[in-house]
Wavefront OBJ file of the C-alpha trace (Angstrom):
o trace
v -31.988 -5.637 2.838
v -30.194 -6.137 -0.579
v -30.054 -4.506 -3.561
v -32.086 -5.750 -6.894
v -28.878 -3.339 -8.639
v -26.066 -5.205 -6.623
v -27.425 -8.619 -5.590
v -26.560 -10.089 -9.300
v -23.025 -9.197 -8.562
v -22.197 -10.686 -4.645
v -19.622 -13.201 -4.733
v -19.869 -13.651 -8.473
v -17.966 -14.824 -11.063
v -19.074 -14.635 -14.825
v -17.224 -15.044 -18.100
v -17.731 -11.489 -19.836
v -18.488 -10.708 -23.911
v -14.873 -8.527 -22.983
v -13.125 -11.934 -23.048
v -12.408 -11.984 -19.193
v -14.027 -13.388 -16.031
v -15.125 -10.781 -13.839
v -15.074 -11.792 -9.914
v -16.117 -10.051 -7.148
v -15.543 -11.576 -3.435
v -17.908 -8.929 -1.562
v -20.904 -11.268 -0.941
v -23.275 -8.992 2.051
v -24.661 -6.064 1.790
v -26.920 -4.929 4.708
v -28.506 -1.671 4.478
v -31.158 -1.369 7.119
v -31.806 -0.271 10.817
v -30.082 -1.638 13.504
v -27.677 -3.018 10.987
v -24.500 -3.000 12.994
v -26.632 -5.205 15.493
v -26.575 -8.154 12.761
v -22.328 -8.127 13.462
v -22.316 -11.449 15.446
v -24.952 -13.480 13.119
v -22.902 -12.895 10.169
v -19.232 -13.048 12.176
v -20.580 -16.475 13.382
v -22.083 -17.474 9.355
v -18.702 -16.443 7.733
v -16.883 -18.560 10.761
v -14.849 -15.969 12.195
v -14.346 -15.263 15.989
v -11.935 -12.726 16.968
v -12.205 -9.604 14.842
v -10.024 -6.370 15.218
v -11.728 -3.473 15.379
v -10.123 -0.083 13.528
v -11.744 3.550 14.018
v -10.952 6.820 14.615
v -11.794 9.389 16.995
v -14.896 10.734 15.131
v -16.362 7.203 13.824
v -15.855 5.353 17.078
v -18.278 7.867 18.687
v -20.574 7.376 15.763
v -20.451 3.700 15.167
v -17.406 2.091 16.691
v -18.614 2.198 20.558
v -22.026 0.678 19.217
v -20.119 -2.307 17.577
v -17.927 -2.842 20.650
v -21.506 -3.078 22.469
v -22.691 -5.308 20.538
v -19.944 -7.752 20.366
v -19.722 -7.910 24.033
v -23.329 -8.859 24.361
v -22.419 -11.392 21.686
v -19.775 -12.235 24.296
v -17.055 -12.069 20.930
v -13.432 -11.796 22.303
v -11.793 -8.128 19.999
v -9.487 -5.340 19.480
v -10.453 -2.100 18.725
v -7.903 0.540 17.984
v -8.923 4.036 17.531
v -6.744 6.358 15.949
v -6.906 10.113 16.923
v -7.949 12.435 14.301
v -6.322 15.768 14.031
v -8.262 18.480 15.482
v -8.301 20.650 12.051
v -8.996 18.180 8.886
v -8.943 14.722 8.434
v -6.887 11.909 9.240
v -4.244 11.336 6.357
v -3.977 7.858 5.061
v -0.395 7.435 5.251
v 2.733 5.096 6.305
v 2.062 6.548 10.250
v -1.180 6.033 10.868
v -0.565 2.111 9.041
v 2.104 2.023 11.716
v -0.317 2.797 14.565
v -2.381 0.039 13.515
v 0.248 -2.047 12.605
v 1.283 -1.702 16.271
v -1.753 -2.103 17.841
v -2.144 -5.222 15.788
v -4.097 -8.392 17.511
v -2.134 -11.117 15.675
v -4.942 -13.644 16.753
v -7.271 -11.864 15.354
v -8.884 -13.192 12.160
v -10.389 -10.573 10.616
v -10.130 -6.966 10.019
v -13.214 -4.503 10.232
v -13.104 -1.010 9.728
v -15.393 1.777 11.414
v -15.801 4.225 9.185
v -15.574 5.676 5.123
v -12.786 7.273 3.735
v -9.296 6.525 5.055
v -10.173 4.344 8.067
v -11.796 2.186 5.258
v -8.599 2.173 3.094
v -6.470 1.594 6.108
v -8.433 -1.026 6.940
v -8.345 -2.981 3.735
v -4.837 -2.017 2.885
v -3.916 -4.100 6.604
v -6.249 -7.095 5.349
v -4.419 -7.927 2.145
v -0.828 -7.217 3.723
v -1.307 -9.458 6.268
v -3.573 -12.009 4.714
v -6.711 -11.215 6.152
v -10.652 -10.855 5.613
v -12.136 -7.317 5.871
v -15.362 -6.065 6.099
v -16.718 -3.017 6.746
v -19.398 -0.883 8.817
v -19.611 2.296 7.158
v -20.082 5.698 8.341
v -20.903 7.974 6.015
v -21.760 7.253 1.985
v -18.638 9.769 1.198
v -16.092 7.992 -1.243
v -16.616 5.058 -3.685
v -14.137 2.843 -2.397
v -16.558 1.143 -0.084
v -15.786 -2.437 -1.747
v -12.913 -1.919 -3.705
v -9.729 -4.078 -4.120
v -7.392 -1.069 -4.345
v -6.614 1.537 -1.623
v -5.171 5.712 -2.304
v -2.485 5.521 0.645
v 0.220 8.444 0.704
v 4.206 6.991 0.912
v 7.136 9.202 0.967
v 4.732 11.865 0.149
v 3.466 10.358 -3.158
v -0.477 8.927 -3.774
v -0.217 5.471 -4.796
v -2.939 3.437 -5.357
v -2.272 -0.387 -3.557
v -3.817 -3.672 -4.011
v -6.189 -3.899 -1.049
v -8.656 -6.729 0.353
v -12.022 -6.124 -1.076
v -14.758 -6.478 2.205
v -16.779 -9.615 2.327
v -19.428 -7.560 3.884
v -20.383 -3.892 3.746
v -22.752 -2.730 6.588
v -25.167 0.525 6.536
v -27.272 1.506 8.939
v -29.596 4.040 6.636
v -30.372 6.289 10.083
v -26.186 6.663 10.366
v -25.774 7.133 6.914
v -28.664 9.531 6.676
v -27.481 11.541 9.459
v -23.576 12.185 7.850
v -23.089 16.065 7.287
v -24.224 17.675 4.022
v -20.694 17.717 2.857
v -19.773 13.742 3.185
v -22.856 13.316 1.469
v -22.037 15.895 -1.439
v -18.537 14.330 -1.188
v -19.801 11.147 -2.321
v -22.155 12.291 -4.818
v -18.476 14.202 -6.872
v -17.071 11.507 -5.976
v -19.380 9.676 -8.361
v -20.226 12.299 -10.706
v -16.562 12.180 -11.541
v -17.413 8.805 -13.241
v -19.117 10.990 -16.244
v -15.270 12.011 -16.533
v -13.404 8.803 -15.599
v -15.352 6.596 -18.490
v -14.423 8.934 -20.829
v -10.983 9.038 -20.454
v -11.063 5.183 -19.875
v -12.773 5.000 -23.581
v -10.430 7.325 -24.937
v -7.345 5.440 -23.622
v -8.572 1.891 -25.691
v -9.236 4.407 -28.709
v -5.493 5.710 -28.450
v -3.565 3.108 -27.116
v -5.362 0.252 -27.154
v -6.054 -0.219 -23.459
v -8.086 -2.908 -22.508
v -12.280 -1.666 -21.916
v -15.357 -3.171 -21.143
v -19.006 -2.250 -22.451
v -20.229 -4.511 -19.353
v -18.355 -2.491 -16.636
v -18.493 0.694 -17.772
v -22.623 0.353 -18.532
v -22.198 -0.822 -14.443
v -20.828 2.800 -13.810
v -22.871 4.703 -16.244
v -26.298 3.255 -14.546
v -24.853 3.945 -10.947
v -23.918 8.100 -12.159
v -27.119 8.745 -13.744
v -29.039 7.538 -10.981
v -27.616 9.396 -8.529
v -27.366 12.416 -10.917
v -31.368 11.783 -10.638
v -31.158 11.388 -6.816
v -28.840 14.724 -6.030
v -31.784 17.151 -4.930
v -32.858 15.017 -1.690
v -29.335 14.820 -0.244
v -29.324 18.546 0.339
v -32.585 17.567 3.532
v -30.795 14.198 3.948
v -33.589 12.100 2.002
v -33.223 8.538 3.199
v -33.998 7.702 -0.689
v -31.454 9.521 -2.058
v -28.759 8.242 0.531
v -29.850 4.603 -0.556
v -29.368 5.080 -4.001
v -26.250 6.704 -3.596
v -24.682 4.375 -1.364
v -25.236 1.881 -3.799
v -23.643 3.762 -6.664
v -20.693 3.911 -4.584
v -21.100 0.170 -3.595
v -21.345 -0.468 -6.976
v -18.146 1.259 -8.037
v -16.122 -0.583 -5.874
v -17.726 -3.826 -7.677
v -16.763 -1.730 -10.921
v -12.880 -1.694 -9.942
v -13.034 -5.165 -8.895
v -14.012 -6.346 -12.257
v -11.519 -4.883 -14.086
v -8.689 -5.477 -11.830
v -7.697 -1.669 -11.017
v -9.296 1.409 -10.472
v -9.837 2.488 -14.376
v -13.520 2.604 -14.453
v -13.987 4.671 -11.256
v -10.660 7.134 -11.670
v -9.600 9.611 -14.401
v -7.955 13.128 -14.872
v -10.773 14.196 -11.869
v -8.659 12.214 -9.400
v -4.969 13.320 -10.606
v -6.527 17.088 -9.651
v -8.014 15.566 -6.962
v -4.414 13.631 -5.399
v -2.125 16.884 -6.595
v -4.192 19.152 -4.435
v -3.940 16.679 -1.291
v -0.255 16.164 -2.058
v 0.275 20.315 -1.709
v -2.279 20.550 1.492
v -0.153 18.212 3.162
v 3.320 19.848 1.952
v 1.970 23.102 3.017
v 0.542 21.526 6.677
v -3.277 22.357 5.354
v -6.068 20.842 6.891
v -7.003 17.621 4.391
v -10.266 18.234 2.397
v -12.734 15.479 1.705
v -11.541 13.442 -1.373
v -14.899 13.441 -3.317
v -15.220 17.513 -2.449
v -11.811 17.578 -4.426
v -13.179 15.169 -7.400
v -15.899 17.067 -8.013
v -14.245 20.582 -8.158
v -11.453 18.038 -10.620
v -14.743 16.969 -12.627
v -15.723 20.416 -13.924
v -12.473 21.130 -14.588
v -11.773 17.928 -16.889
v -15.009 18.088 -18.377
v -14.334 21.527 -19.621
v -11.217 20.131 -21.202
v -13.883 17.644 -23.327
v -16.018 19.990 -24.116
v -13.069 22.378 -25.466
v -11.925 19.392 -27.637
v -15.857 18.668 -28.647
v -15.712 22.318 -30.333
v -12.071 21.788 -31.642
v -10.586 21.801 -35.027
v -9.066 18.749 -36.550
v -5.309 19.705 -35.456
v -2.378 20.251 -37.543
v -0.463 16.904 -37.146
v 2.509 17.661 -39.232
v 2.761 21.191 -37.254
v 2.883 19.188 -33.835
v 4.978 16.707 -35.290
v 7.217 19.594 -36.501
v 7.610 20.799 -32.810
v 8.022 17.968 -30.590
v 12.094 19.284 -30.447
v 11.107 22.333 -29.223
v 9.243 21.138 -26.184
v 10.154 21.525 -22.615
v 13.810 19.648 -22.164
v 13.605 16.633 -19.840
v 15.961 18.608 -17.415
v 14.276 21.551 -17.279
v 10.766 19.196 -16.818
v 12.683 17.564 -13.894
v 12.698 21.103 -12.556
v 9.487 21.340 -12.897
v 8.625 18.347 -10.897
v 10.877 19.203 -8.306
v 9.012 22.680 -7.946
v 5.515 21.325 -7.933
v 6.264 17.743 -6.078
v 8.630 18.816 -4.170
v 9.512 15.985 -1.385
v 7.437 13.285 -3.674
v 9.433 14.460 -7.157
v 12.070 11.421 -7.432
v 8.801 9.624 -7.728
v 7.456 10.923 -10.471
v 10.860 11.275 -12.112
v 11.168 7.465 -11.218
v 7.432 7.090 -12.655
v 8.493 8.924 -16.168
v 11.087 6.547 -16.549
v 9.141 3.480 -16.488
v 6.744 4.806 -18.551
v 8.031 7.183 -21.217
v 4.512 9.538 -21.107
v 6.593 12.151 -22.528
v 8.952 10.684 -24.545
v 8.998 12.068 -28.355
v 9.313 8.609 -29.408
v 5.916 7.561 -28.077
v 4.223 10.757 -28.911
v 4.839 9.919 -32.023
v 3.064 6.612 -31.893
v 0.273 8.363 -30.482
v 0.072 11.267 -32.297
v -0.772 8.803 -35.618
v -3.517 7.166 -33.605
v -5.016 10.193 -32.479
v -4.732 11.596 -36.419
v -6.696 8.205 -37.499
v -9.081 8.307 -35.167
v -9.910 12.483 -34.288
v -13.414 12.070 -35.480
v -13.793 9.191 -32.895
v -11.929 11.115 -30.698
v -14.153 13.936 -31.160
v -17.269 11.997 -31.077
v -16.713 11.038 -27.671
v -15.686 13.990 -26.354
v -19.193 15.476 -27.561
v -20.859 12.806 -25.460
v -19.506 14.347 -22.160
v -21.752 16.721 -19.988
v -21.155 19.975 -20.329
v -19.169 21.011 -17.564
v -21.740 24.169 -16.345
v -24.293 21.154 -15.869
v -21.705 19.586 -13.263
v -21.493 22.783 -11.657
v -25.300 23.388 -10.851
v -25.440 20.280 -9.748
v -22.545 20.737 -7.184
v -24.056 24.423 -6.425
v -27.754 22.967 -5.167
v -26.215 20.251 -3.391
v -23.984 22.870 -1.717
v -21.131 21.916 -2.759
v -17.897 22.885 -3.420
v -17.469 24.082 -7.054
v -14.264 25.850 -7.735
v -11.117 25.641 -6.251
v -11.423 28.640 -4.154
v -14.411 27.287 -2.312
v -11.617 24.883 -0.122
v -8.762 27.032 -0.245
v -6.467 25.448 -3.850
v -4.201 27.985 -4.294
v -4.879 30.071 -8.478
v -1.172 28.505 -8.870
v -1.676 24.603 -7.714
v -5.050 24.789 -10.422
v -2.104 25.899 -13.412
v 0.691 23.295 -12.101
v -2.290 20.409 -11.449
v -4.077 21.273 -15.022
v -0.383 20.914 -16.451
v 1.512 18.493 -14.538
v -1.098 16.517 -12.648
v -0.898 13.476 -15.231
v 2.424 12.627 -14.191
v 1.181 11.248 -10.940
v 0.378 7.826 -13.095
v 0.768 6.177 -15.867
v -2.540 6.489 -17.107
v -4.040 8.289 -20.121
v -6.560 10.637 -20.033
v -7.746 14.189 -21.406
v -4.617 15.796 -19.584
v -2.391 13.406 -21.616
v -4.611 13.896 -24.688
v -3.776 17.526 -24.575
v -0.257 17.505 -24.427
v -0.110 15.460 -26.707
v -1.677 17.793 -29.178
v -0.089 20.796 -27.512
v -2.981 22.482 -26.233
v -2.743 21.460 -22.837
v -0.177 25.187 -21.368
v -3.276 27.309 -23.208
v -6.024 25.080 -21.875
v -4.700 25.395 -18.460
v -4.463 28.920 -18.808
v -8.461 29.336 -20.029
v -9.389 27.011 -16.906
v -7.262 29.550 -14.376
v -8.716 32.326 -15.797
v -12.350 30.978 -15.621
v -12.491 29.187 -12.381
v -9.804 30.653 -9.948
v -10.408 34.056 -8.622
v -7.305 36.812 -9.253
v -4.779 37.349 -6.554
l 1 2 3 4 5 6 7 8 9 10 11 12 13 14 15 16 17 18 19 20 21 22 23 24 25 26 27 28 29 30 31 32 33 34 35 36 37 38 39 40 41 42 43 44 45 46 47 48 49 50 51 52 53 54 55 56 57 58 59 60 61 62 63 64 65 66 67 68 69 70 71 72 73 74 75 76 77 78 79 80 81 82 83 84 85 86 87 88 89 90 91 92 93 94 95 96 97 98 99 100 101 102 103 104 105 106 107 108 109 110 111 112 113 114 115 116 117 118 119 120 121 122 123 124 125 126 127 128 129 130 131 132 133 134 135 136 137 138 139 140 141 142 143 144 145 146 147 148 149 150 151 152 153 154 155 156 157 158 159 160 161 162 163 164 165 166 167 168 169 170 171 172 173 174 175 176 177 178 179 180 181 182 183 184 185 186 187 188 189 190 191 192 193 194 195 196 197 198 199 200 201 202 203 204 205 206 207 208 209 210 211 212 213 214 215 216 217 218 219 220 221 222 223 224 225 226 227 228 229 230 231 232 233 234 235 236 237 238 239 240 241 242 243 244 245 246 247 248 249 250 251 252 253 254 255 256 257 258 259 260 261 262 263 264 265 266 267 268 269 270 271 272 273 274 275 276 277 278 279 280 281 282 283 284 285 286 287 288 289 290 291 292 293 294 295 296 297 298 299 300 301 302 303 304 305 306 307 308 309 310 311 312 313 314 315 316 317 318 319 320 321 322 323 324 325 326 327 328 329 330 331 332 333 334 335 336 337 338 339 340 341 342 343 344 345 346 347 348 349 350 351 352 353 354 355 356 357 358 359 360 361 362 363 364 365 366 367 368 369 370 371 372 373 374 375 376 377 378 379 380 381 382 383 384 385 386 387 388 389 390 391 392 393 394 395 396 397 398 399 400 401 402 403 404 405 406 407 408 409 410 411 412 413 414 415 416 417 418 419 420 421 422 423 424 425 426 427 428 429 430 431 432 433 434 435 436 437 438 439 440 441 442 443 444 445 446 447 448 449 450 451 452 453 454 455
């Protein structure tokens, strides 16, 4: 079955108004019944004979021992590796369990599928472009919206980096699997989208301020794929088949998003730096992962509060800021900082700042005079943003998580990740916005106070 939203864009290619050409290699998706049965018909039309399978403990039960099945009826020579997931949380996407496949590699194998979502998925494609592979995909759950991306979140030496991946040739859904994924990998994947109202923002505000490259076509993609599932959110809470279709697709169709712009800018903003700090503590502090999208969407109200703040803002003094850039915080006492709140993954960040000079006066300045010439822009588009307390029922009747508390974020990783969480990359968004200004310490402070309980 294909989709009328993503069928124009399968193995496309397309000169855009942007000025680019906009390519996508993902060319099937099957969302029906007894999809995983259709594995050797479309191994055999794509001309591939020897795949290697990659799962972990919970999707091989779910849909890995079903493809193996299938395959040997098909009489199809494989590997399948599963990787053991923890007993508390979630498997961490990081340099060990990219060893374990690594290891476990079939080197006559000639292509890569993953069984499952999340990180098995960006595992999966992250092995497939280092070793010069095809990928597709049988998904799992409709939790994250990397399902067809070309870039993969993996942690190394402790940091989130976002890699070049393979994007899938195929994605493959059975809706009865999909359906059946617990209420909170299906409200992960609704944030996880949701967090686009955020994302396109910041990506807007970025080509106000700096000039970043943006595109009306992509970004009207995105917008089309939120508000539909923003419109579908009410049937995930009983599991509505309908709802899971249309929000598969959204997440489908964010991957095809990424892909046309060549990173993840349309589908990742200030949501996902709250999102990646948290996971960076949980896993300094030995804490049980928590879903990315559950983070995102807890990120999303928080960032969206920051736009509607600057929606009801005064034009700044600019000569004031200008006046005080001297007397902000010393780079050695910031490296401090970093070393407090990044602990094992600081020289990264340090390394990061380097390389791109978000904090030094020199560029503030630069940016500072854009952001004088264009505040009413500025400020128009921060009144187009939801208003966070929308966000928030939305997350509440889908049941789920809301505010930090909810999945355990420590009152004092919400201050450090409001404040420093846009030093994990060299991206602009509100965060940056507000620094820049110097209302970013007080903002963070309104946000604690608001949405973390008191210790």
């Amino acid at each position: 079955m294909q989709s009328h939203s993503i069928e124009p864009y399968l193995n496309c290619s397309f000169e855009c108004g942007c000025g680019r050409t906009h390519k996508s290699l993902f060319a099937h998706y099957i969302f029906e019944p007894g999809a995983i049965g259709k594995l050797p018909v479309l191994l055999e039309q794509l001309g591939y004979t020897r795949p290697y399978l990659i799962s972990d403990t919970h999707t091989h039960e779910i849909a890995g021992k079903q493809a193996e099945e299938v395959l040997c009826k098909a009489q199809i020579r494989f590997t399948s590796h599963v990787l053991q997931s923890p007993e508390n949380g979630d498997l961490a996407a990081d340099e060990h369990a990219l060893g374990s496949i690594a290891m476990a590699n079939d080197k006559e194998a000639d292509i890569i599928i993953s069984v499952g979502t999340g990180t098995i998925n960006d595992l999966g494609r992250y092995f497939s472009y280092i070793t010069g592979r095809p990928f597709m995909l049988v998904a799992t759950a409709p939790s994250m919206d990397g399902l067809v991306s070309g870039v993969a979140p993996l942690i190394f030496n402790n940091m989130k980096i976002t890699f070049p991946a393979q994007e899938p040739l195929a994605l493959i859904c059975d809706p009865e699997i999909m359906a059946a994924a617990p209420l909170k990998m299906l409200a992960a994947g609704a944030a996880d989208i949701l967090g686009k109202y955020n994302c396109l923002l910041d990506w807007k505000l970025s080509h106000i301020v700096n000039g970043e490259y943006y595109c009306d076509k992509i970004a009207g993609i995105m917008r089309t794929a939120v508000d539909r599932t923003m419109e579908s959110t009410k049937g995930l809470a009983s599991h509505d088949g309908k709802a899971v279709a249309v929000l598969t697709e959204a997440l489908a169709l964010s991957g095809i998003a990424m892909d046309f712009s060549g990173n993840s800018r349309p589908a990742s903003g200030a949501e996902h730096h709250q999102s990646h700090y948290w996971e960076m503590q949980f896993l300094f502090d030995g804490v049980p992962a928590v879903l990315h999208g559950t983070k995102v969407g807890i990120g999303t109200v928080l960032m969206l509060e920051l736009y509607n703040m600057l929606a009801q803002m005064e034009k700044p003094d600019f000569a004031k800021i200008r006046e005080g850039i001297s007397s902000r915080l010393p780079a050695e006492e910031w490296e401090k900082e970093m070393h407090r709140c990044y602990r094992d993954g600081a020289e990264g960040i340090i390394a990061l700042e380097k390389k791109a000079k978000k904090n030094d006066p020199e560029g503030l300045l630069m940016r500072l005079a854009a952001i004088e010439e264009n505040w009413e822009k500025i400020q128009t588009l921060a009144k187009e943003a939801p208003k966070a307390a929308e966000i928030y029922r939305v997350l509440e009747k889908m049941g789920a998580a809301k505010v930090p508390a909810d999945v355990g974020i420590p009152r004092e990783y919400v201050y450090d990740s409001i404040r420093y969480g846009k030093e994990l990359r060299d991206r602009y968004t509100v965060l940056q916005l507000m620094w820049d200004i110097g209302e970013l310490d007080g903002a963070a402070k309104k946000l604690v106070e608001k949405y973390c309980d008191k210790i």
